[in-house]
Backbone and ligand atoms as CSV (ligand in chain L), in Angstrom:
chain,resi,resn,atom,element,x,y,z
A,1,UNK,N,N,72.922,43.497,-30.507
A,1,UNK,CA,C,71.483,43.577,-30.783
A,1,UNK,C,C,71.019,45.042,-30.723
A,2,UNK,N,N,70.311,45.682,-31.635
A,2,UNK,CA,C,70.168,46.511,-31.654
A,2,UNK,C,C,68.323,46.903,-31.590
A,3,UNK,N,N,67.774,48.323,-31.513
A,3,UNK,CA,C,66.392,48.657,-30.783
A,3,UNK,C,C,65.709,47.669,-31.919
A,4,UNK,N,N,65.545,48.429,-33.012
A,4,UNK,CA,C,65.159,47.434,-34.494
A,4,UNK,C,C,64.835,45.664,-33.715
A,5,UNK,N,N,65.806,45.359,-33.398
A,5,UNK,CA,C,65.758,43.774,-33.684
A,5,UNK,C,C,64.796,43.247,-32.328
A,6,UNK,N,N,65.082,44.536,-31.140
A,6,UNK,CA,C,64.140,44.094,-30.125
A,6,UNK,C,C,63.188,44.409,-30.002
A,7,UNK,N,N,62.203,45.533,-30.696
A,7,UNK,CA,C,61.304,45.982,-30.966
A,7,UNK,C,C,60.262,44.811,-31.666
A,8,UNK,N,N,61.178,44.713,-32.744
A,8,UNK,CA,C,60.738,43.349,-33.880
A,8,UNK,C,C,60.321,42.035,-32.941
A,9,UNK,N,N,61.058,41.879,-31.957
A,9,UNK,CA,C,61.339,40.798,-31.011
A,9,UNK,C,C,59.692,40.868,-30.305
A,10,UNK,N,N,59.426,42.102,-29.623
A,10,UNK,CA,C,58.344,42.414,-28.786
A,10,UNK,C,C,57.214,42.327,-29.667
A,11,UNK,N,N,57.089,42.869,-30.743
A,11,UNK,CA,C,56.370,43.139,-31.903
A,11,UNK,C,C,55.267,41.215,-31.997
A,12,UNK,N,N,56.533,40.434,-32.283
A,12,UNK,CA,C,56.026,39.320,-32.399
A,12,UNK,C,C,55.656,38.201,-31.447
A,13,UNK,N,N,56.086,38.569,-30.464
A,13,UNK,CA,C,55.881,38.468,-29.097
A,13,UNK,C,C,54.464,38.433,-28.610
A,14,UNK,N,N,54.290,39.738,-28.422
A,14,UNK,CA,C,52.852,39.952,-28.565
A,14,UNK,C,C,51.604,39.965,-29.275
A,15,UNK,N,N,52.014,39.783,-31.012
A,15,UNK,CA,C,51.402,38.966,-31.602
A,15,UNK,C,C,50.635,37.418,-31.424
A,16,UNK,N,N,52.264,37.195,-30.895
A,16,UNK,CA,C,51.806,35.044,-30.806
A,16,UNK,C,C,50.465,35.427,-29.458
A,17,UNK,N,N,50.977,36.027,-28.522
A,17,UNK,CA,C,50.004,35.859,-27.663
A,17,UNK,C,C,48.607,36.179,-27.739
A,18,UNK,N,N,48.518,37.250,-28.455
A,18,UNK,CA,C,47.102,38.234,-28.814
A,18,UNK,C,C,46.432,37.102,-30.075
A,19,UNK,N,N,47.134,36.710,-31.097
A,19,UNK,CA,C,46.181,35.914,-32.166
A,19,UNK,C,C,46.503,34.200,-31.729
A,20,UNK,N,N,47.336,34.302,-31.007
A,20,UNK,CA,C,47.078,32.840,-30.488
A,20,UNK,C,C,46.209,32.247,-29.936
A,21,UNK,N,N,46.153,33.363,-28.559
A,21,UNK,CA,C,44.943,33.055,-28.252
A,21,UNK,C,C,43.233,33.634,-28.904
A,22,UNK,N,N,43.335,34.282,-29.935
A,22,UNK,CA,C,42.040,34.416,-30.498
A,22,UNK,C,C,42.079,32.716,-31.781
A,23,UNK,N,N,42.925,32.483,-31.747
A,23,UNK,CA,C,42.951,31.053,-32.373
A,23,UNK,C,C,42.160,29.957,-31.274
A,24,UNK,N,N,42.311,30.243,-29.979
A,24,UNK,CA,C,42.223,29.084,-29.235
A,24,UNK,C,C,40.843,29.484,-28.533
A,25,UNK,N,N,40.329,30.449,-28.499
A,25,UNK,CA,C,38.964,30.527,-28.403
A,25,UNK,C,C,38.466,30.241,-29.766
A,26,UNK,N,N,38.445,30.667,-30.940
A,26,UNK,CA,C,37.615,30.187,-32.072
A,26,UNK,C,C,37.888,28.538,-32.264
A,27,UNK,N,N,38.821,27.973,-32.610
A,27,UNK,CA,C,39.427,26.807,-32.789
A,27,UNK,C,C,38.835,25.813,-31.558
A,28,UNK,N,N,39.010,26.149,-30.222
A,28,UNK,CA,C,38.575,25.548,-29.694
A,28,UNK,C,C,37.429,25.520,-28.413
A,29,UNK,N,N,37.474,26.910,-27.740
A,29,UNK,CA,C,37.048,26.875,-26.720
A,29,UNK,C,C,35.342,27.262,-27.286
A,30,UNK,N,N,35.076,27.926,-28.251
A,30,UNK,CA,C,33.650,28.760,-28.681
A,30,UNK,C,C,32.777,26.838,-28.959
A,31,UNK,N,N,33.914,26.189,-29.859
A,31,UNK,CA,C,32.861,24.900,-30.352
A,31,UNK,C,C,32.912,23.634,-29.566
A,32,UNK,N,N,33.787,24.043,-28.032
A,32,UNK,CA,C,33.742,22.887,-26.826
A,32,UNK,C,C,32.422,23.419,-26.624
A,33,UNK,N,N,32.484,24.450,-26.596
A,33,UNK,CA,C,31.334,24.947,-25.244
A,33,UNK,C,C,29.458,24.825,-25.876
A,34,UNK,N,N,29.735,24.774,-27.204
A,34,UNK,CA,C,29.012,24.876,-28.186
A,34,UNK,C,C,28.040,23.719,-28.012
A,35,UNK,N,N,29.131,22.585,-27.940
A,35,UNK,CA,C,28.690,21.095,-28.042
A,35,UNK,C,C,27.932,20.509,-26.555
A,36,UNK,N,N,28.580,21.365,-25.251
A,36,UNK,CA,C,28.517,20.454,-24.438
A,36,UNK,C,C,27.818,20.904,-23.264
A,37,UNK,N,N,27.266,22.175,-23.506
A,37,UNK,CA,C,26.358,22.665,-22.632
A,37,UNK,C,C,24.756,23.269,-23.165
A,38,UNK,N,N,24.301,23.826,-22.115
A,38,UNK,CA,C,22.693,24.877,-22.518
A,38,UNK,C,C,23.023,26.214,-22.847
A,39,UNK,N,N,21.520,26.398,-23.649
A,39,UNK,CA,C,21.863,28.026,-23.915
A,39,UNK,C,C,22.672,28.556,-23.053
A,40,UNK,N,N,21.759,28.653,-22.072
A,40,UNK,CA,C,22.180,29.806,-20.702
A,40,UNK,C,C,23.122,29.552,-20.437
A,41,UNK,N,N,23.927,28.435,-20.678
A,41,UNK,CA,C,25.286,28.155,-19.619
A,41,UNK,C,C,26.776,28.698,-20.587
A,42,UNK,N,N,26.018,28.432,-21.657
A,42,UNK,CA,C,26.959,28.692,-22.935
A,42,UNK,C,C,27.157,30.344,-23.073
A,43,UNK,N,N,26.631,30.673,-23.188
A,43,UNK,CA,C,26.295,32.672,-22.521
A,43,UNK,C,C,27.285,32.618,-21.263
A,44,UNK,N,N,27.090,32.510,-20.175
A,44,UNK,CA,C,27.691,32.692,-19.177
A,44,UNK,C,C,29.103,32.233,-18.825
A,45,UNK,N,N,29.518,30.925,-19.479
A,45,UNK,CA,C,30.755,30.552,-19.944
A,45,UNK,C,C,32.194,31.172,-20.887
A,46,UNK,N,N,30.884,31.065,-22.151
A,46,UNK,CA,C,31.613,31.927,-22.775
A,46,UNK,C,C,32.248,33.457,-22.063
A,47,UNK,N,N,31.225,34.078,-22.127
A,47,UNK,CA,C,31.468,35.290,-21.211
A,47,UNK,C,C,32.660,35.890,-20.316
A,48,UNK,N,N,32.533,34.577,-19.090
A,48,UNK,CA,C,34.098,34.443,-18.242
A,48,UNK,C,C,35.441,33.916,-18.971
A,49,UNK,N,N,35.090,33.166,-20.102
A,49,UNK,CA,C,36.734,33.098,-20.675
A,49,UNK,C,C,37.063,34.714,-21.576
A,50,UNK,N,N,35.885,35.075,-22.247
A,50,UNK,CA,C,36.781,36.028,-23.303
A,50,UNK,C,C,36.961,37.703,-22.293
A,51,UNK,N,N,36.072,37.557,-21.114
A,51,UNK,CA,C,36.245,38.478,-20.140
A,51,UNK,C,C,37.497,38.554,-19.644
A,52,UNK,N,N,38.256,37.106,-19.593
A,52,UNK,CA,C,39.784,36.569,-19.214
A,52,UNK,C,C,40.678,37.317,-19.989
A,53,UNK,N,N,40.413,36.361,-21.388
A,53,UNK,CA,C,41.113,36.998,-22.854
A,53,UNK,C,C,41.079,38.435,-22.571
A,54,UNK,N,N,40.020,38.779,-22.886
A,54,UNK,CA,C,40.349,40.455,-23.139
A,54,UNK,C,C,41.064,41.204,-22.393
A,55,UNK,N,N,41.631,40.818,-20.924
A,55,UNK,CA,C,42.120,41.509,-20.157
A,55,UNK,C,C,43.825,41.367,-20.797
A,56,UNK,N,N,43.966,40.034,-21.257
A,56,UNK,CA,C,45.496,40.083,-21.549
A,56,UNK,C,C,45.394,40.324,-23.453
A,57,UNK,N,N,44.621,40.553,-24.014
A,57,UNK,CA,C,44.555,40.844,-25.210
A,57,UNK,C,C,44.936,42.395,-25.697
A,58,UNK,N,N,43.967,42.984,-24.539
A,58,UNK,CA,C,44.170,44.378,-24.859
A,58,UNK,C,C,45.577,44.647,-24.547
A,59,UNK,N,N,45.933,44.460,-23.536
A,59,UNK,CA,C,47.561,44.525,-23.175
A,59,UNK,C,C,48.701,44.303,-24.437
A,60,UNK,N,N,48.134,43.115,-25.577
A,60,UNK,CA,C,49.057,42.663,-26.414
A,60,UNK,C,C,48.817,43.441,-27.351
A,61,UNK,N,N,47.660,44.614,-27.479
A,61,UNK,CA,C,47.050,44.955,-28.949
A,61,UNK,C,C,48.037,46.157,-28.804
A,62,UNK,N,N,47.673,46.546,-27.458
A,62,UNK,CA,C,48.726,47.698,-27.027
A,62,UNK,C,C,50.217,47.731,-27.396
A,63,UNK,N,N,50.675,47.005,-26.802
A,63,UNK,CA,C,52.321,46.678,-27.222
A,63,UNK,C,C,52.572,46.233,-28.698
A,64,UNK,N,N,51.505,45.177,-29.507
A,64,UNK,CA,C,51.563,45.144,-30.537
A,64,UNK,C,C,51.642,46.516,-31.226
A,65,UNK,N,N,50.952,47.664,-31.482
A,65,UNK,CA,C,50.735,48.886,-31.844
A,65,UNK,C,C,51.801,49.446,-31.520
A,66,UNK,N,N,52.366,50.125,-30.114
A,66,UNK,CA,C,53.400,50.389,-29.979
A,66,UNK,C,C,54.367,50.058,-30.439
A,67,UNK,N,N,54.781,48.429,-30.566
A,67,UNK,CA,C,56.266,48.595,-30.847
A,67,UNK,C,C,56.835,48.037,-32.459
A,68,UNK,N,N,55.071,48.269,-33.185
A,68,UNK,CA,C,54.781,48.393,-34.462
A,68,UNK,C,C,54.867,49.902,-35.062
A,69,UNK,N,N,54.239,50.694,-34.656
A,69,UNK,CA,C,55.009,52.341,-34.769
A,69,UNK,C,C,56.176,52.865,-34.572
A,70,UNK,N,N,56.776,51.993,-33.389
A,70,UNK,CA,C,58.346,52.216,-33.329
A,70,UNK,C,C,58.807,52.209,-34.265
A,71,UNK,N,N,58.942,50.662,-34.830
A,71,UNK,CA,C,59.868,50.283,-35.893
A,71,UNK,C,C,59.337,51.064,-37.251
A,72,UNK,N,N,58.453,51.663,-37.396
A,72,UNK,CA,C,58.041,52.712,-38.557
A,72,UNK,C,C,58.862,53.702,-38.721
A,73,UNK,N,N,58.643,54.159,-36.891
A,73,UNK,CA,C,60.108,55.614,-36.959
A,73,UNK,C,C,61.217,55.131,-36.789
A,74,UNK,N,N,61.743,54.013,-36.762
A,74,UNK,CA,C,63.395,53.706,-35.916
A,74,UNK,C,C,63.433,53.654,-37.802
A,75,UNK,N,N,62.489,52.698,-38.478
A,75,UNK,CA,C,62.735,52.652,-40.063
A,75,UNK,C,C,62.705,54.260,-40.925
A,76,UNK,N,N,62.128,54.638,-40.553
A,76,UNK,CA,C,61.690,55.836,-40.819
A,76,UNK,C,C,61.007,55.779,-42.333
A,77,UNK,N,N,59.812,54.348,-42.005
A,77,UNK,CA,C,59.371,54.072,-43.606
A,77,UNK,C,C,57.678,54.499,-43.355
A,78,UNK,N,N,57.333,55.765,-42.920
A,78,UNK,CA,C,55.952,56.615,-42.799
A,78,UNK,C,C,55.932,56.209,-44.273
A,79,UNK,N,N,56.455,56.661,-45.451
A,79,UNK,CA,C,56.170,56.842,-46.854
A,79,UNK,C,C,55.778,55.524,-47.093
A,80,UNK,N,N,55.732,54.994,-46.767
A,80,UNK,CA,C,55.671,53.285,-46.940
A,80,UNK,C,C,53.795,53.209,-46.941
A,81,UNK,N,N,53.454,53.940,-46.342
A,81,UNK,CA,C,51.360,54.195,-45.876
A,81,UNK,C,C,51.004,54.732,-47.463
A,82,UNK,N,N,51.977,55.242,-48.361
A,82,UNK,CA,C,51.694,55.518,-49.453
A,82,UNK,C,C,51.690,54.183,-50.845
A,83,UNK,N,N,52.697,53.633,-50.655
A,83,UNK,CA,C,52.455,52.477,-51.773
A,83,UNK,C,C,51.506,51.412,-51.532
A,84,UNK,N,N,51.408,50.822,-52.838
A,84,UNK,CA,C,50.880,50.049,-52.958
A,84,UNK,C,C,51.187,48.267,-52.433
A,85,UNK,N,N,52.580,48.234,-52.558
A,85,UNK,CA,C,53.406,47.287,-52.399
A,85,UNK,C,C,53.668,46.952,-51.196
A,86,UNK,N,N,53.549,47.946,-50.309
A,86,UNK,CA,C,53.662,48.144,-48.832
A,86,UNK,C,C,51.726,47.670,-47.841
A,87,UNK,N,N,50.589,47.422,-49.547
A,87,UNK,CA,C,49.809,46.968,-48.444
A,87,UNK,C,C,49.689,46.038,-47.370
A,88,UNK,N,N,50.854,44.777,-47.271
A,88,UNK,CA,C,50.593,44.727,-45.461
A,88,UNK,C,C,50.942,45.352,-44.167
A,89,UNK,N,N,51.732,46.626,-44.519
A,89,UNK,CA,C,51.363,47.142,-43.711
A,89,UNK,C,C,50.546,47.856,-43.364
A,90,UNK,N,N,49.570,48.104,-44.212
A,90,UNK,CA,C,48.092,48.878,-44.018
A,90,UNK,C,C,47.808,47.480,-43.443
A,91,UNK,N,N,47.568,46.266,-43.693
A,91,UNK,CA,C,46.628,45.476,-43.395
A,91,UNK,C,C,46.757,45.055,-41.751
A,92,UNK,N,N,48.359,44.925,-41.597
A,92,UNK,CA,C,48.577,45.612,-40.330
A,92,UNK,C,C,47.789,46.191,-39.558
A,93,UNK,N,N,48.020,47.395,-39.838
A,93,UNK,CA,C,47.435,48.678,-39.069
A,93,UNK,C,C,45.389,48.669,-38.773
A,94,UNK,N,N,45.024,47.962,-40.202
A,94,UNK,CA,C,44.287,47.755,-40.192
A,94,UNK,C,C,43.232,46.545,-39.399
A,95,UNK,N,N,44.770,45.308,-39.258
A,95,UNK,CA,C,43.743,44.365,-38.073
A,95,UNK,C,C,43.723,44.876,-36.378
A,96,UNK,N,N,44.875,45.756,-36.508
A,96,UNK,CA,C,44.834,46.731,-34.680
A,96,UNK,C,C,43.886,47.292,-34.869
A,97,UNK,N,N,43.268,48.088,-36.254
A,97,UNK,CA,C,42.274,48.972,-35.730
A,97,UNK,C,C,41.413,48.419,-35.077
A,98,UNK,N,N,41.214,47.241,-35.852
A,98,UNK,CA,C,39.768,46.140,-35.586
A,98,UNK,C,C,39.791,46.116,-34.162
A,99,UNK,N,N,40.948,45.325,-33.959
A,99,UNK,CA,C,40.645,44.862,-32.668
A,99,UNK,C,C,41.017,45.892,-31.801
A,100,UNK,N,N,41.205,47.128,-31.746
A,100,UNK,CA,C,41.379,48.218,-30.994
A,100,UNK,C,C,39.753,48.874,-30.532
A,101,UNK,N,N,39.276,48.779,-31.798
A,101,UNK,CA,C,37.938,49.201,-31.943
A,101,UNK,C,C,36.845,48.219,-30.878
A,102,UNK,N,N,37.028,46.791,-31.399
A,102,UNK,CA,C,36.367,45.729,-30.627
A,102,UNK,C,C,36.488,46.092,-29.059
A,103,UNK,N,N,37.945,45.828,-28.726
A,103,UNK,CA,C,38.333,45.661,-27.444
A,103,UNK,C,C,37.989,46.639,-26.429
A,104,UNK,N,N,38.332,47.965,-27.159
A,104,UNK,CA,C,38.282,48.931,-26.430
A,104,UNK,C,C,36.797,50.015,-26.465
A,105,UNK,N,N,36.363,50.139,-27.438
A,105,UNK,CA,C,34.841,50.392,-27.461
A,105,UNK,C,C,33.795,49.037,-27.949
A,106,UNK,N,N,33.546,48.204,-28.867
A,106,UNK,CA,C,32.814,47.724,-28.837
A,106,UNK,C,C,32.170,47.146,-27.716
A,107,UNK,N,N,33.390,45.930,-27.086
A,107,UNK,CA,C,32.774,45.075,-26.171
A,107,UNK,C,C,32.594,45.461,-25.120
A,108,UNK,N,N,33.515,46.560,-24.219
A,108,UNK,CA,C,32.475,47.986,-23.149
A,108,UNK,C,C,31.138,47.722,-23.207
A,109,UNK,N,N,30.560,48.493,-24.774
A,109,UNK,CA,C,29.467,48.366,-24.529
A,109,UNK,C,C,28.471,47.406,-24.504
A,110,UNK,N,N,28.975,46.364,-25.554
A,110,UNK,CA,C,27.907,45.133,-25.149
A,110,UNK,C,C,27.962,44.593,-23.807
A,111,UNK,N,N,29.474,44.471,-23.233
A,111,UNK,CA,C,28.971,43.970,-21.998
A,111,UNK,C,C,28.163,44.754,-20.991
A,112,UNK,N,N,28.086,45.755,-21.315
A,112,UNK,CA,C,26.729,46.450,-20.354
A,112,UNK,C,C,25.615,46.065,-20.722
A,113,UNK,N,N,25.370,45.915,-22.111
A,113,UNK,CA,C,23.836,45.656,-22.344
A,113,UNK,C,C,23.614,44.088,-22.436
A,114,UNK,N,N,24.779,43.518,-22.633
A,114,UNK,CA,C,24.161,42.317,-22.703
A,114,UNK,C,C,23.076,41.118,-22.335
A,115,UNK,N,N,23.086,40.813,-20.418
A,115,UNK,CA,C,22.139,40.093,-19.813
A,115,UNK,C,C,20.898,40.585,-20.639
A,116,UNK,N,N,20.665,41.963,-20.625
A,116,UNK,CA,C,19.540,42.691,-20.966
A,116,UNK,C,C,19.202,42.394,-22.074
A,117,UNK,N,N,20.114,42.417,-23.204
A,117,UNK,CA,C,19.206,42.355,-24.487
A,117,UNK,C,C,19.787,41.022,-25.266
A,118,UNK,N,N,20.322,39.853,-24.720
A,118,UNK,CA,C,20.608,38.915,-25.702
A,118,UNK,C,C,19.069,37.939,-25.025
A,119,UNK,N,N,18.489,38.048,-26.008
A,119,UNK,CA,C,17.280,37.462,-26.132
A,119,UNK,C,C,17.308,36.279,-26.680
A,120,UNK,N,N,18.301,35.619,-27.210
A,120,UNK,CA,C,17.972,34.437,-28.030
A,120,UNK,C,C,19.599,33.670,-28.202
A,121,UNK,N,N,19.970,33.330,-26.994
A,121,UNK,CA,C,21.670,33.140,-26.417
A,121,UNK,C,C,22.528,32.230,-27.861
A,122,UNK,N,N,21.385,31.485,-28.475
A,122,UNK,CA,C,21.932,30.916,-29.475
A,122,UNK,C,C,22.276,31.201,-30.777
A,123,UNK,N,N,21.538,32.182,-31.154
A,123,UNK,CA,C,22.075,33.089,-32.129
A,123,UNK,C,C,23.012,33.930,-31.848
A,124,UNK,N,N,23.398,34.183,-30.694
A,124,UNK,CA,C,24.162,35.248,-30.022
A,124,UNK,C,C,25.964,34.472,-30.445
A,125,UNK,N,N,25.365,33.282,-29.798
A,125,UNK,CA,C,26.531,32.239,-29.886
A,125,UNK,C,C,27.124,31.798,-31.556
A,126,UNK,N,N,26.221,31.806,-31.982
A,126,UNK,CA,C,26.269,31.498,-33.752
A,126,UNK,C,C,27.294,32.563,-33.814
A,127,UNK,N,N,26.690,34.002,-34.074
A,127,UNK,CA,C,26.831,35.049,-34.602
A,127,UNK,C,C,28.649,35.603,-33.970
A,128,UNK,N,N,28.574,35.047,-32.898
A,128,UNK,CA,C,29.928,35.207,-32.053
A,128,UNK,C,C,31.143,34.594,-32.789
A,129,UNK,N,N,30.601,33.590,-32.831
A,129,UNK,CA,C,31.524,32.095,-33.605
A,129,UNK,C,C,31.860,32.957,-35.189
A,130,UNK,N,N,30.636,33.261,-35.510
A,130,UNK,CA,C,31.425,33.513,-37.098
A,130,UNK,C,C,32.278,34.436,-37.092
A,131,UNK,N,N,32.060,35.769,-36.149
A,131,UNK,CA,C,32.692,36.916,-36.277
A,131,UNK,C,C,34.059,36.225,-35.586
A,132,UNK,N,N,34.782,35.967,-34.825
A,132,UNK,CA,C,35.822,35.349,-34.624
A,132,UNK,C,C,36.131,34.710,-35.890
A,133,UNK,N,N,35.895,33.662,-36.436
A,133,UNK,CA,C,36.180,32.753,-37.445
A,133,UNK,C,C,36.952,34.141,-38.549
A,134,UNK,N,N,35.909,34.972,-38.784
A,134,UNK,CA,C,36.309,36.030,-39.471
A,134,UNK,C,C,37.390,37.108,-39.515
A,135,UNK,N,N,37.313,37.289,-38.144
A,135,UNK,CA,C,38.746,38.114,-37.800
A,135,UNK,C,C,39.944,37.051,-37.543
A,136,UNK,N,N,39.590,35.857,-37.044
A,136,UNK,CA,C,41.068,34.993,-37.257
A,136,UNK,C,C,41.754,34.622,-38.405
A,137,UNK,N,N,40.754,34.691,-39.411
A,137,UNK,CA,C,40.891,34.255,-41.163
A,137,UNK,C,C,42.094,35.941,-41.338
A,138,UNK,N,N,41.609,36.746,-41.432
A,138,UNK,CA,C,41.911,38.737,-41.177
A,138,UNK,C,C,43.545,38.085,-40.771
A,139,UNK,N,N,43.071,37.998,-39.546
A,139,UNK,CA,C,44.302,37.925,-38.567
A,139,UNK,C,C,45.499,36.833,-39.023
A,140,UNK,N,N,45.690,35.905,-39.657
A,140,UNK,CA,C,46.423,35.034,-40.412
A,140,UNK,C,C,46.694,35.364,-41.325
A,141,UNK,N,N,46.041,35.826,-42.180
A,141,UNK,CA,C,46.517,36.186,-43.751
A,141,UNK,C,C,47.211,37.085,-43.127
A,142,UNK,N,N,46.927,38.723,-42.929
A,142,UNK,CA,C,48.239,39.446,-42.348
A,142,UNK,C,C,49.208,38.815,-41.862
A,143,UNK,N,N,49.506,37.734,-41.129
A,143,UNK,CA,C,50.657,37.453,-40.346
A,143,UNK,C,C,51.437,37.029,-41.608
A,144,UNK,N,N,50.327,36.147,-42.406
A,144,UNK,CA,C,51.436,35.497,-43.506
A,144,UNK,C,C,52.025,36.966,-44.246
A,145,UNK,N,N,51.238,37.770,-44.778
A,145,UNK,CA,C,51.632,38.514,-45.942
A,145,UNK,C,C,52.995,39.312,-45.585
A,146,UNK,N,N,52.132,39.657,-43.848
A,146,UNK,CA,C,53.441,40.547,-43.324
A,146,UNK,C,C,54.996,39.724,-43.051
A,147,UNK,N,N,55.058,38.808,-42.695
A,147,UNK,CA,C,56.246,37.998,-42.845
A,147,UNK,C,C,56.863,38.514,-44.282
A,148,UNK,N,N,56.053,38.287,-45.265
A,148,UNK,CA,C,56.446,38.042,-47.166
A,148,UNK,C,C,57.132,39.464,-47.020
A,149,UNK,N,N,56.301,40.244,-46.668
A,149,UNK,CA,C,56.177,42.024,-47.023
A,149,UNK,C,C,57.428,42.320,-46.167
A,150,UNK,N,N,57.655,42.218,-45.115
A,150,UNK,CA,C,58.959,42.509,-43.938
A,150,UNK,C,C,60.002,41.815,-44.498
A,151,UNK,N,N,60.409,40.287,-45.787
A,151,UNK,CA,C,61.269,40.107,-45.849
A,151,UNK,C,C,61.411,40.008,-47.839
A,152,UNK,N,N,61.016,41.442,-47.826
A,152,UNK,CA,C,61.203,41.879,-49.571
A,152,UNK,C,C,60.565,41.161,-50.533
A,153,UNK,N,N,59.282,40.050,-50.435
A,153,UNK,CA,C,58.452,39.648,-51.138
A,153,UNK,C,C,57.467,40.140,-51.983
A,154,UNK,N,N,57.428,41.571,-51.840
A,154,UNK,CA,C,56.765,42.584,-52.831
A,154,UNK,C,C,57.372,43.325,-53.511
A,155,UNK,N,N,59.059,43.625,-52.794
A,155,UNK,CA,C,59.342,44.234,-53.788
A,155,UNK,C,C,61.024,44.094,-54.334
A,156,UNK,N,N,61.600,44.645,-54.946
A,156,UNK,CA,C,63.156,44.427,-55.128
A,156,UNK,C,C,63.891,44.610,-54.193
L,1,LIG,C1,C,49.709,49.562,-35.436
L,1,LIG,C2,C,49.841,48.409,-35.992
L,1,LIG,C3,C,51.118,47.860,-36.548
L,1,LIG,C4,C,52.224,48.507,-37.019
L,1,LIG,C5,C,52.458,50.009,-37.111
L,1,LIG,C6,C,53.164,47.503,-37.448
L,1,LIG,C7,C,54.426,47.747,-37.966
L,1,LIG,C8,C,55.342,46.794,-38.321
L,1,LIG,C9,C,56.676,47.060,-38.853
L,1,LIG,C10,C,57.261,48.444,-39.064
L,1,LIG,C11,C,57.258,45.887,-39.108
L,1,LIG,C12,C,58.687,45.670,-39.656
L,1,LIG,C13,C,58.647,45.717,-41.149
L,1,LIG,C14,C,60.030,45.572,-41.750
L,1,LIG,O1,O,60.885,44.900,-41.203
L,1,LIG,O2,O,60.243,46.139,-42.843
L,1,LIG,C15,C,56.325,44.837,-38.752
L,1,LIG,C16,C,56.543,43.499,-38.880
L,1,LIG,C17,C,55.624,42.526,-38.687
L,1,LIG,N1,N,54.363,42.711,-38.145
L,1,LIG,FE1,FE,53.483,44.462,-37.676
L,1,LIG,N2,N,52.623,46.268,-37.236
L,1,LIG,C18,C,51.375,46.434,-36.692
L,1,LIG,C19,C,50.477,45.431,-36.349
L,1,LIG,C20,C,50.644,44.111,-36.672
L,1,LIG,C21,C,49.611,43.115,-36.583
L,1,LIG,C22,C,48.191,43.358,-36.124
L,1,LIG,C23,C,50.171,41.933,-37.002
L,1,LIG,C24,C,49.542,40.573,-37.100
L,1,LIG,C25,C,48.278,40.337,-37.281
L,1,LIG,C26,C,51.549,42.190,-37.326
L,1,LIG,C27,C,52.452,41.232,-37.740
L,1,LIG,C28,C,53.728,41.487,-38.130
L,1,LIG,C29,C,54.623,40.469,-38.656
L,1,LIG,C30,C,54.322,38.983,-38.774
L,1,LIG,C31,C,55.811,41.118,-39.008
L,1,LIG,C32,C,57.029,40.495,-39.700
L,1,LIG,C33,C,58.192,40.287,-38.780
L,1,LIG,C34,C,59.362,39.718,-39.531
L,1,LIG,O3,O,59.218,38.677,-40.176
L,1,LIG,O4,O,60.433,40.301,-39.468
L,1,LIG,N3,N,51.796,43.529,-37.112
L,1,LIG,N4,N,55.173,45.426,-38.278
């Protein structure tokens, strides 16, 4: 076994865990909680699970990234950011940014402001739900394409 194959190994590893569980909050936990409680409780619920999530998410976005750049240099396919044929791996790179961006600056700051300024918990909750729905839709298609793209489906 060689770095390649364990890299690849970690790579997907931390994938299943990081979009799995953003599957299992959108899929299930955002429209339990949706159904079966009050505003206020639904705010505060929510809150403590993805406060959970995020602690082991960021961890996976991390290692995802890492041992996704590895295999760039162990491949030594940098030129690869240039074709066209190679877009999943932009799309790649592109769902870490997201959630690099989210994890690591966005939700910082909302959770400081939040108690304070979510004025209307149910739109908050709406608006939550779709944006998940949205990045899990993101987050699947890459997995599929990149599978296609990693095993010569774009090109000869
Ligand atoms: C910084 C971000 C990332 C980089 C640099 C990166 C890089 C790579 C590289 C170099 C490969 C191997 C390609 C090959 O064998 O030719 C790969 C495979 C793969 N990556 Fe990523 N990746 C990143 C993020 C992601 C994300 C966010 C996802 C999922 C949403 C993902 C899913 C996959 C999948 C499914 C494979 C295919 C594995 C296989 O079938 O062999 N990667 N990635």
């Amino acid at each position: 076994m060689n770095e390649l194959t364990i890299s690849r190994a970690i790579h997907i590893l931390s994938i299943v865990i990081w979009i799995g569980g953003v599957s299992f909050v959108t899929a299930i936990i955002l429209p339990a909680i949706k159904s079966q409680f009050g505003f206020a409780q639904q705010e505060s619920i929510f809150q403590l699970v993805e406060n959970r999530f995020a602690k082991l998410a960021k961890w996976m976005v991390i290692i995802a990234g890492a041992s996704g750049f590895y295999m760039v240099y162990l491949l030594d396919t940098w030129d690869r950011f240039m074709g066209v044929q190679f877009f999943w791996m932009h799309a790649m790179v592109l769902i870490w940014g997201i959630f690099m961006l989210a994890l690591f600056v966005i939700e910082p700051i909302l959770a400081k402001n939040h108690v304070k300024h979510s004025q209307d918990p149910k739109q908050t909750l709406k608006l939550t739900l779709r944006l998940h729905i949205v990045l899990l839709t993101l987050s699947l298609l890459t997995v599929f394409v990149a599978v296609l793209g990693a095993h010569g489906a774009f090109y000869q």
